[in-house]
C-alpha positions in Angstrom: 117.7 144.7 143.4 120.8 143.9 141.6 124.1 144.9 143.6 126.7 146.8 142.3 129.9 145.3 141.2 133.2 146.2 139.9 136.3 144.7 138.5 139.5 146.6 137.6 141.8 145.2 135.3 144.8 146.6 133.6 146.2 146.1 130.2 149.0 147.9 128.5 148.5 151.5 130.5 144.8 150.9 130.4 142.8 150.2 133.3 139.6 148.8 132.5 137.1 149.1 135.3 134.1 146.8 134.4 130.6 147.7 136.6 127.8 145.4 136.7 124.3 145.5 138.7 122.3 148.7 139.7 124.1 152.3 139.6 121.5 154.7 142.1 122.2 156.7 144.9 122.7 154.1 146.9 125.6 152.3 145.0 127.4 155.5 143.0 129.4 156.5 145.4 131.5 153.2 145.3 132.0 153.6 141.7 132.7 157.4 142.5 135.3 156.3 144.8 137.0 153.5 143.1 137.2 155.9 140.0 138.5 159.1 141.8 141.8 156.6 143.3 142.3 155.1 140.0 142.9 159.0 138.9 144.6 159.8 141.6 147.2 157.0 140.4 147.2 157.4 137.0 148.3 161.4 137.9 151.3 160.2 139.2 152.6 157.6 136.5 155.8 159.4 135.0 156.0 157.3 131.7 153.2 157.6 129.1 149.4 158.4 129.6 147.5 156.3 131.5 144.0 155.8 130.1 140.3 154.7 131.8 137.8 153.1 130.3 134.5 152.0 132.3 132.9 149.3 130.5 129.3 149.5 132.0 127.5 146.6 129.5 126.6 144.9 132.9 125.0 147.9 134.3 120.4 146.9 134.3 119.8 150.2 136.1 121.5 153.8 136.2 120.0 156.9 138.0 121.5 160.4 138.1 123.4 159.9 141.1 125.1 157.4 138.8 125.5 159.7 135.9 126.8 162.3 138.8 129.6 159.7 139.6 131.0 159.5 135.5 130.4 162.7 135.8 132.8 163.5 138.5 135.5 161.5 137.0 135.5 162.8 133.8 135.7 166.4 135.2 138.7 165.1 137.7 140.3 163.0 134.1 139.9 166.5 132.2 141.6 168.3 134.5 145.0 166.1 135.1 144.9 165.1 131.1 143.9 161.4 131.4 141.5 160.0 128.5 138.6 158.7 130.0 135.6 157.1 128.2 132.9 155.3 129.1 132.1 152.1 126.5 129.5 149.3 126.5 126.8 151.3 127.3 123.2 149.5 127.1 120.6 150.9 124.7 118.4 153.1 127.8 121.9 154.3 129.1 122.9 154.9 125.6 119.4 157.1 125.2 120.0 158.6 128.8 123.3 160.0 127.2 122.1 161.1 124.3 119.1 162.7 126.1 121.4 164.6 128.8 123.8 166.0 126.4 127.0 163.3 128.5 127.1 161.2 125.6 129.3 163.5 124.0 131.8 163.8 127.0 131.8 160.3 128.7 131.8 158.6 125.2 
């Protein structure tokens, strides 16, 4: 098994968050988390648009718990007008996408 991790970095009203390791059920709702508060944030800066990008080239394993969690924040991004996209994605995740219809919401 290959553990989850993230890093959050922020760059000119981007914040990056990077995730690396396995994304299943038993490691999405961390992501889910750390993605919903990064929102939550970005709804309350006043000056210019905040954008997210998860940068998931690290990722060796995603599951549709994992999908549900970039799932959930674009839904939450949509709905307070923050870009969100999802970038780096490995060839199978790139073919999970494609295969699920997400690719052309979360890319």
């Amino acid at each position: 098994m290959d553990p989850l991790h993230l890093t959050t970095s922020r760059d000119d009203g981007t914040v990056t968050v990077s995730v690396s390791g396995e994304l299943d059920i038993a490691t999405a709702e961390v992501l889910r988390g750390r993605l919903a508060r990064l929102l939550r944030e970005a709804g309350h800066v006043r000056n210019g648009t905040l954008s997210l990008v998860v940068e998931v080239s690290g990722l060796s394993f995603i599951d549709a718990a994992g999908l549900g969690a970039l799932v959930s924040a674009q839904n939450q991004a949509m709905s307070q007008d923050t870009p969100l996209r999802v970038t780096g994605a490995p060839p199978s995740m790139r073919r999970l996408l494609r295969i699920t219809g997400l690719d052309a919401h979360l890319t």
